[in-house]
DRENPA-444939 format. One record per residue (C-alpha): residue number from 1; residue in three letters; y, x, z. Coordinates in nm, 4 decimals. Layout:
NODE/NUM/ALA/Y/X/Z;
...
% end
This chain:
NODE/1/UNK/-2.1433/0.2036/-1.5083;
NODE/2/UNK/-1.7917/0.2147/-1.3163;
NODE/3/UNK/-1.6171/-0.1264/-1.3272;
NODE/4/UNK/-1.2583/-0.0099/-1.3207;
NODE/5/UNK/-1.0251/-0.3017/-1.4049;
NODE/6/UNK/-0.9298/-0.6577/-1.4523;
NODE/7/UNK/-0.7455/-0.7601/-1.7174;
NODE/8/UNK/-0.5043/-1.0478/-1.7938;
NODE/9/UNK/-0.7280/-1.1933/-2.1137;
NODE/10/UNK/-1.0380/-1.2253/-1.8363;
NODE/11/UNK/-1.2064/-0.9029/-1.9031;
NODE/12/UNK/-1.2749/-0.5663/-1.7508;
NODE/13/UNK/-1.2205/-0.2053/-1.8090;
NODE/14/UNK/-1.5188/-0.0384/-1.7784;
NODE/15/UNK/-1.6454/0.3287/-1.8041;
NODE/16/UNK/-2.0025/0.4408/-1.8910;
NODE/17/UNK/-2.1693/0.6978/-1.6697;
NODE/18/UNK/-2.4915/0.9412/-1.7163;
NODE/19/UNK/-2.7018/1.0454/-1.3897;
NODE/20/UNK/-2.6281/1.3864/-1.3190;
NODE/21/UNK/-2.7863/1.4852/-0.9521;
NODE/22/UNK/-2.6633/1.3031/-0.7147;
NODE/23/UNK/-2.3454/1.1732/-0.8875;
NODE/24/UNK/-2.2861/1.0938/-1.2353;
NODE/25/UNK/-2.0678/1.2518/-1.5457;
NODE/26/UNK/-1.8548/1.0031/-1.7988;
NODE/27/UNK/-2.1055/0.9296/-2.1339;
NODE/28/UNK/-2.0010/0.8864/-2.5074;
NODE/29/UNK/-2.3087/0.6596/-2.5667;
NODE/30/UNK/-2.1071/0.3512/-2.6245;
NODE/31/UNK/-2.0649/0.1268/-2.9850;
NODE/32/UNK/-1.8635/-0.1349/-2.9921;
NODE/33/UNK/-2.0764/-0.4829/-2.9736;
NODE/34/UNK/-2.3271/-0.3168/-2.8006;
NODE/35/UNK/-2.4944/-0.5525/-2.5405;
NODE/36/UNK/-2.6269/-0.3659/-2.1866;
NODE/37/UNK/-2.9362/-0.4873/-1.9631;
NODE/38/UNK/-2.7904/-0.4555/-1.6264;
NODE/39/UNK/-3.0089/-0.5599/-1.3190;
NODE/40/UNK/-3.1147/-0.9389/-1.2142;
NODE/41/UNK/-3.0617/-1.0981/-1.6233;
NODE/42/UNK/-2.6886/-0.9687/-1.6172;
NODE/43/UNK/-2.5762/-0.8584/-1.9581;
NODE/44/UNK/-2.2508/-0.6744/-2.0270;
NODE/45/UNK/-2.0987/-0.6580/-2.4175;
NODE/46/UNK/-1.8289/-0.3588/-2.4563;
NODE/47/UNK/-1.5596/-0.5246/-2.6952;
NODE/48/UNK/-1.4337/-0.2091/-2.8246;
NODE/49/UNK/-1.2785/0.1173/-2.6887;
NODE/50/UNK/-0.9699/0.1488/-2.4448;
NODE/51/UNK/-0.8650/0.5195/-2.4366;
NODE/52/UNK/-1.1349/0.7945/-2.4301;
NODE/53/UNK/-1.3207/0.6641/-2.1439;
NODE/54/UNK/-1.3127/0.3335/-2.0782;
NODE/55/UNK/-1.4217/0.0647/-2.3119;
NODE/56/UNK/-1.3187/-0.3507/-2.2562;
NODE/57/UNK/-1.6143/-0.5531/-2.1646;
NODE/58/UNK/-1.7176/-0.8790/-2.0472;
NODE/59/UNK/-1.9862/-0.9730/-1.8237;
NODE/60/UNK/-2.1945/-1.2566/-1.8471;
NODE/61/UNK/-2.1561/-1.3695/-1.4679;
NODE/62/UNK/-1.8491/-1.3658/-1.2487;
NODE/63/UNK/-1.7810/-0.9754/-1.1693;
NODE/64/UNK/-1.6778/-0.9582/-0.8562;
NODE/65/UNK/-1.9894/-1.1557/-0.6471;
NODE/66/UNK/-2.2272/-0.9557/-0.8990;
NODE/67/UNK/-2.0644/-0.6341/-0.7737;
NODE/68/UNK/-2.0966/-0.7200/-0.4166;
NODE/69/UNK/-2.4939/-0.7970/-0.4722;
NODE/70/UNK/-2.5978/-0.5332/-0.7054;
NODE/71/UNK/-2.2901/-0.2535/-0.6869;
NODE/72/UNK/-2.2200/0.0144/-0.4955;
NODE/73/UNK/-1.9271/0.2478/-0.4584;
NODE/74/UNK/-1.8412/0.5130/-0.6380;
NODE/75/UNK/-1.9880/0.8364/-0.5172;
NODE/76/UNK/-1.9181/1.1637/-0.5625;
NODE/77/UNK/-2.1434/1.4764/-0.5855;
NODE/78/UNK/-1.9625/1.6571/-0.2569;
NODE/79/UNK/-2.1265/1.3580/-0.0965;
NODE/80/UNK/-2.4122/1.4396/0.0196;
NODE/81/UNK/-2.6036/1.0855/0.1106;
NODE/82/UNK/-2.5510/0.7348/0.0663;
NODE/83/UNK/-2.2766/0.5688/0.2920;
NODE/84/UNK/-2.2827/0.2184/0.3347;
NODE/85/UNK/-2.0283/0.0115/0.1904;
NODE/86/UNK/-1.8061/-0.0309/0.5288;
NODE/87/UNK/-1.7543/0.3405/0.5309;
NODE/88/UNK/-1.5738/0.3105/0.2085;
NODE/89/UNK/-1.3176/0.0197/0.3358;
NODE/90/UNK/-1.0256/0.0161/0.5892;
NODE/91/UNK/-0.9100/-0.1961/0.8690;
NODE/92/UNK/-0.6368/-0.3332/0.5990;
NODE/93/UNK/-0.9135/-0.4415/0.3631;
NODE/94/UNK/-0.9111/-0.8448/0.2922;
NODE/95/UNK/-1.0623/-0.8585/-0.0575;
NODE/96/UNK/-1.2656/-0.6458/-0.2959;
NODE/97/UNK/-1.0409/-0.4681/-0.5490;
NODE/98/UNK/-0.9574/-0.1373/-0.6402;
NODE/99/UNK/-1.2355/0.0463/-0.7653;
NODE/100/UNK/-1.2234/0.3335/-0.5503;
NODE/101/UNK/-1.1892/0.3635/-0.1713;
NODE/102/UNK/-0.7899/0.3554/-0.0760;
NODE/103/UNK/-0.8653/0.7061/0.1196;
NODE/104/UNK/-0.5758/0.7705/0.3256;
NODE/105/UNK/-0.5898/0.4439/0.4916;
NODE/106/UNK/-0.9280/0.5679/0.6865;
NODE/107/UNK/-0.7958/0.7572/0.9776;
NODE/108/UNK/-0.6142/0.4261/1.0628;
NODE/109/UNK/-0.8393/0.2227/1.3857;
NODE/110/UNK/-0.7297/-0.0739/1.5389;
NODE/111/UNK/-0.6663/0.1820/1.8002;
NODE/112/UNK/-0.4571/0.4379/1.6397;
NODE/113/UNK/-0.2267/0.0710/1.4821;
NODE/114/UNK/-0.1568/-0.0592/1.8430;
NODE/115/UNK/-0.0061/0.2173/1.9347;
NODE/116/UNK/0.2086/0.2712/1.6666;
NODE/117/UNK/0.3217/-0.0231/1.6503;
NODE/118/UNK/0.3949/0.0036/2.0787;
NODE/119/UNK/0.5693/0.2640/1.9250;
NODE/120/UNK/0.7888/0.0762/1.7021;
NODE/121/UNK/0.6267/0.1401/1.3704;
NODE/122/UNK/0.5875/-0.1858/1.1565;
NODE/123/UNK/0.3185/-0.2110/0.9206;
NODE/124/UNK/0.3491/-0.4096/0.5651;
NODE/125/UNK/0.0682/-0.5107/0.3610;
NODE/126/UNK/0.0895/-0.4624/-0.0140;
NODE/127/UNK/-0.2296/-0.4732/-0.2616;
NODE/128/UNK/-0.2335/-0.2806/-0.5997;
NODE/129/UNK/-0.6076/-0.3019/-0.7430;
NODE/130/UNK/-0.6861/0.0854/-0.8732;
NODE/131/UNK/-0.8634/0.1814/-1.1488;
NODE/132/UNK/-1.0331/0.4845/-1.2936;
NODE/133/UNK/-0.7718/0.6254/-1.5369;
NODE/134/UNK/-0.7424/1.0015/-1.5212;
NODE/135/UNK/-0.4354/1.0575/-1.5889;
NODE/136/UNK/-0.4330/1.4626/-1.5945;
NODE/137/UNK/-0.6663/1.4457/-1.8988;
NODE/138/UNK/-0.4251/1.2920/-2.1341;
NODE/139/UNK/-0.5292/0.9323/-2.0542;
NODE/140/UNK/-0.2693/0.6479/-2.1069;
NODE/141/UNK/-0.2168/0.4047/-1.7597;
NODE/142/UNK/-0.3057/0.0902/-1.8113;
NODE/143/UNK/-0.1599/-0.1923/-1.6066;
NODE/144/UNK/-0.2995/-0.2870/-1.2832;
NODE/145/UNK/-0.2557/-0.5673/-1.0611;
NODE/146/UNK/-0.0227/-0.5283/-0.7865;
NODE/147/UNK/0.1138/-0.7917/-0.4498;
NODE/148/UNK/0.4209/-0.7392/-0.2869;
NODE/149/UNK/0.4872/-1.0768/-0.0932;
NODE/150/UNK/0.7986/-1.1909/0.0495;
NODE/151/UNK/0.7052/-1.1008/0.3892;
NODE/152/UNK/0.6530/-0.6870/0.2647;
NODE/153/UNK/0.9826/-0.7354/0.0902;
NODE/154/UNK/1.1778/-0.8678/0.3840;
NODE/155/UNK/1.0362/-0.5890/0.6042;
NODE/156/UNK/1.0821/-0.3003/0.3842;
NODE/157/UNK/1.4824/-0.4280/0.3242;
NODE/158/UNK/1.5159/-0.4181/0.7094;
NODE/159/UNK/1.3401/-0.0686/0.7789;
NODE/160/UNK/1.6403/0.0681/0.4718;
NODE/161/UNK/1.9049/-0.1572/0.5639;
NODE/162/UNK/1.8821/0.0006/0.9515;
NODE/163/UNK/1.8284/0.3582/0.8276;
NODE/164/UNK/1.4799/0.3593/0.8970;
NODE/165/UNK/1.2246/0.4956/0.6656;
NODE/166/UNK/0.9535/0.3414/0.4566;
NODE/167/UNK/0.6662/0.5121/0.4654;
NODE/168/UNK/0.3749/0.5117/0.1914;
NODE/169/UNK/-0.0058/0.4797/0.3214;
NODE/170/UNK/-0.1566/0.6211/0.0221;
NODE/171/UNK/0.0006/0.6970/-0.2918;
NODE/172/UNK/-0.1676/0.3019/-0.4411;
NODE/173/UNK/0.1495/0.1696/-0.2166;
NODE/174/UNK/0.3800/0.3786/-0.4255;
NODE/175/UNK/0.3935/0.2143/-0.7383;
NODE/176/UNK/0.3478/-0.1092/-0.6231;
NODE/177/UNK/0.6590/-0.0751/-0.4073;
NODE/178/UNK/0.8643/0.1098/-0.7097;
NODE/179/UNK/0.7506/-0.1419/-0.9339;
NODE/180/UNK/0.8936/-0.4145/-0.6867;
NODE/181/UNK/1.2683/-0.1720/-0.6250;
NODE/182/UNK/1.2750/-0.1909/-1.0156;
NODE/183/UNK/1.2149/-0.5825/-1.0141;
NODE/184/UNK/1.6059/-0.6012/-0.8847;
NODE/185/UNK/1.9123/-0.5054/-1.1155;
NODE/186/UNK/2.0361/-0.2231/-0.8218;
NODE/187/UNK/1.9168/0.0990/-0.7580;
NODE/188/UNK/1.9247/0.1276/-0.4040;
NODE/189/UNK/1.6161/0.1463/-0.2715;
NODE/190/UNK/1.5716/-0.2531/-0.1754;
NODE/191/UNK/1.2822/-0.4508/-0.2865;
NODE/192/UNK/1.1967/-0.7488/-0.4197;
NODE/193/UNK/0.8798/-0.9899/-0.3584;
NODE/194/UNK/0.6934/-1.0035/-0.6875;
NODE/195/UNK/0.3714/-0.9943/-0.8063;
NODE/196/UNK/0.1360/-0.9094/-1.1536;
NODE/197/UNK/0.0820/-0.6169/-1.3474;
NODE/198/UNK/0.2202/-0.2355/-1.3602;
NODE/199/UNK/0.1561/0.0291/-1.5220;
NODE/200/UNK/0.4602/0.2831/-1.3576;
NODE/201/UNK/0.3587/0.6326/-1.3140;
NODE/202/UNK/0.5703/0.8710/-1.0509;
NODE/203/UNK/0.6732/1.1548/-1.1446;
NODE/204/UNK/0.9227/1.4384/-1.0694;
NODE/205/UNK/1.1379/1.2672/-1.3498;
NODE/206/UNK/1.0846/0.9117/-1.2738;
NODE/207/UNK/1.1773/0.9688/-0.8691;
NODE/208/UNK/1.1176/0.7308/-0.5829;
NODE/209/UNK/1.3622/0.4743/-0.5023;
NODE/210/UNK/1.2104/0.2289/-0.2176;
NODE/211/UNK/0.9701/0.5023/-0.0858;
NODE/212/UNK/1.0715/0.7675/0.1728;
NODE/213/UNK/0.7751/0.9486/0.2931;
NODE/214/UNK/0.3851/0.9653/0.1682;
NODE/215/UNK/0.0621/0.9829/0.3903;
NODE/216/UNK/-0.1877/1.0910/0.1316;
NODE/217/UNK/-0.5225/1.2873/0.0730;
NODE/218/UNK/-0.5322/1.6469/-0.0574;
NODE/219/UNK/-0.5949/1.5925/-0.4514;
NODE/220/UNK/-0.7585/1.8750/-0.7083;
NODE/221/UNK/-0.4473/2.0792/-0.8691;
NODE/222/UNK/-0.4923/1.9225/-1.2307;
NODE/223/UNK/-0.4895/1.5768/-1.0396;
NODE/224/UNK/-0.2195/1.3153/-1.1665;
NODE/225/UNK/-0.1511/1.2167/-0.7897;
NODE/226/UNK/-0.0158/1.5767/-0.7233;
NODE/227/UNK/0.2648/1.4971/-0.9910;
NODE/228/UNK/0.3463/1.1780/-0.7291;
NODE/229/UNK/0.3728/1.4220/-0.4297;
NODE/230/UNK/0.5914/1.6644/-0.6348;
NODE/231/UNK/0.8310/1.3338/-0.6173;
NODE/232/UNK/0.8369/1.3034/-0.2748;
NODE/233/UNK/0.8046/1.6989/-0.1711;
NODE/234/UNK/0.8928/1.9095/-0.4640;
NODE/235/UNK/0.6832/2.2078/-0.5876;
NODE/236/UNK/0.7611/2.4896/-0.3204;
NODE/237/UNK/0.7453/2.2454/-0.0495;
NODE/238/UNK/0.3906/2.1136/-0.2223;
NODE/239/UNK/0.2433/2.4660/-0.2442;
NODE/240/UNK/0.3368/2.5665/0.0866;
NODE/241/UNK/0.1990/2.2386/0.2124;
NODE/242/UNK/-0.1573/2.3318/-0.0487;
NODE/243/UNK/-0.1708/2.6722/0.1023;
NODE/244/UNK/-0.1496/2.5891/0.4073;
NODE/245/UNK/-0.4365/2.3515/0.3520;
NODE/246/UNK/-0.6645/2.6191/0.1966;
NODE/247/UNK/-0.5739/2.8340/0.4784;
NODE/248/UNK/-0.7014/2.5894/0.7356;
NODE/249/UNK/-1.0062/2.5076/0.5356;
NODE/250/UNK/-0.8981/2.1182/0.5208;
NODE/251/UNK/-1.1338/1.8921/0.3305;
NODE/252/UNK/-1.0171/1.7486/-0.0087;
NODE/253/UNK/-1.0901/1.4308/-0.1553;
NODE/254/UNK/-1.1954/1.0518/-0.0344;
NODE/255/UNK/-1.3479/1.1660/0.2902;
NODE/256/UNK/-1.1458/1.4865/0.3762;
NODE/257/UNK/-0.8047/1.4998/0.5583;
NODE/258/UNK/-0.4821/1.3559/0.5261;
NODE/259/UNK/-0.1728/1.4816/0.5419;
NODE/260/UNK/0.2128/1.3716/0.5865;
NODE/261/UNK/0.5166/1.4684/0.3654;
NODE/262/UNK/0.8438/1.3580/0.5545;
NODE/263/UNK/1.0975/1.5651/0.3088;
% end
C-alpha cells in the first residue's frame, strides 16, 4: 500500500499495490468499507474511491509515526536492492512528507551548498508534500499541501526585484512558488508568503510567473512533469536537451542525473 496524501477532513489518499518482483503494480482489489490487516494491530478502512487509483482511507493510529516504524519508501523495479531510508532524503529534509523522494535535491552536499552560496547563490526553503497522482494517465490533481513562509517570499522578491533569477530545485518547488505569485492581484512574477493547499498544474498554457529556471530529473516521455519543463524550455529546446541525454546514456528517474534548463 502507497500512502500518498493528507487531506484537510483528517484522512489519507491511499493507493493499493500487488507484489510484482521486486517492485509492485497498482491493484483493483479494493471495495469501499473494506477494512485491511496491516502489520503490528493497525487497521486501515478505504472510505470510497478517489480517481482510478487512489481510494480515501483512514488509519486507525496516527500515520505518520506508523510510517516511520513499519514503512518504507517507495521502490522501483530499476532498483535493484533495498536502500535505506537516508538514501531517499536530502540535506533540506526537516519533516516526513511527500511520498516520494524530492530527487533533484540529491546531488546537493553540505559541500556542494557552501560553495554556492560563497558564490552568491541564496537558497530558500519551501515544502509542498507530493503525492502519487499520475497525471499522464488521465488522473485529476488533487490538492496538496504546500509552505511558502515569509522569509522564502522576501528572498525570492529580492532575487526579481535585482534582476536576479529564481531558480527551481525540483519541479515540487514549482507549484508551490506559482501558487504563492498567484496569491497576489499582479502578475509580475513577485510572491507572496502563504500557506495550505494547491492543486495548480504547469503547463505550456498555464506558464511560469515567479520561476525562472528548473533543476530537475530526466522524466519518462508520457510523464506529466515533462509538460512542466515544456514551460520553462519549450519542445525543441526539450528534445534537444532528451536527445542529448539518450546520447550520453544519462540515467532517468529518482536516482539518475539531473539536469539544468536556464532558457
Amino acid at each position: 500500500m502507497h500512502f500518498s496524501t493528507p487531506v484537510p477532513d483528517g484522512g489519507w489518499l491511499v493507493e493499493l499495490r500487488t507484489v510484482a518482483g521486486p517492485a509492485t503494480v497498482p491493484s483493483d482489489a479494493g471495495t469501499a468499507g473494506a477494512v485491511l490487516q496491516l502489520p503490528a494491530g493497525a487497521t486501515l478502512t478505504l472510505t470510497g474511491r478517489a480517481g482510478r487509483r487512489l481510494w480515501h482511507a483512514r488509519l486507525s493510529t496516527a500515520v505518520v509515526p506508523y510510517l516511520l516504524r513499519h514503512g518504507a519508501p517507495i521502490r522501483y523495479s530499476y532498483v535493484q536492492r533495498e536502500w535505506p531510508l537516508s538514501a531517499y532524503q536530502t540535506i533540506f529534509a526537516r519533516r516526513p512528507g511527500s511520498a516520494e523522494m524530492p530527487s533533484a535535491s540529491r546531488p546537493f552536499s553540505p559541500q556542494v551548498v557552501t560553495r554556492l552560496v560563497a558564490c552568491g547563490v541564496m537558497f530558500a526553503p519551501l515544502a509542498l508534500d507530493t503525492g502519487v497522482s499520475s497525471l499522464e494517465v488521465g488522473e485529476e490533481p488533487y490538492p496538496e499541501p504546500y509552505d511558502v513562509p515569509p522569509a522564502t517570499a522576501r528572498l525570492v522578491n529580492l532575487a526579481r526585484w535585482e534582476g536576479g533569477r529564481v531558480i527551481a530545485a525540483g519541479t515540487t518547488v514549482v507549484p508551490a512558488l506559482e501558487t504563492a505569485a498567484r496569491a497576489r492581484a499582479a502578475a509580475d512574477g513577485m510572491v507572496a508568503a502563504s500557506a495550505g493547499w494547491t492543486d495548480h498544474v504547469v503547463t505550456p498554457g498555464t506558464g511560469v510567473l515567479a520561476v525562472d529556471g528548473l533543476l530537475t530529473g530526466l522524466h519518462e516521455p508520457r510523464s506529466s512533469h515533462l509538460r512542466m519543463l515544456a514551460a520553462f524550455a519549450g519542445p525543441d529546446l526539450l528534445s534537444r536537451c532528451y536527445r542529448a541525454a539518450v546520447d550520453g546514456r544519462y540515467l532517468w528517474h529518482e536516482f539518475g542525473d539531473v539536469h539544468l534548463l536556464l532558457p
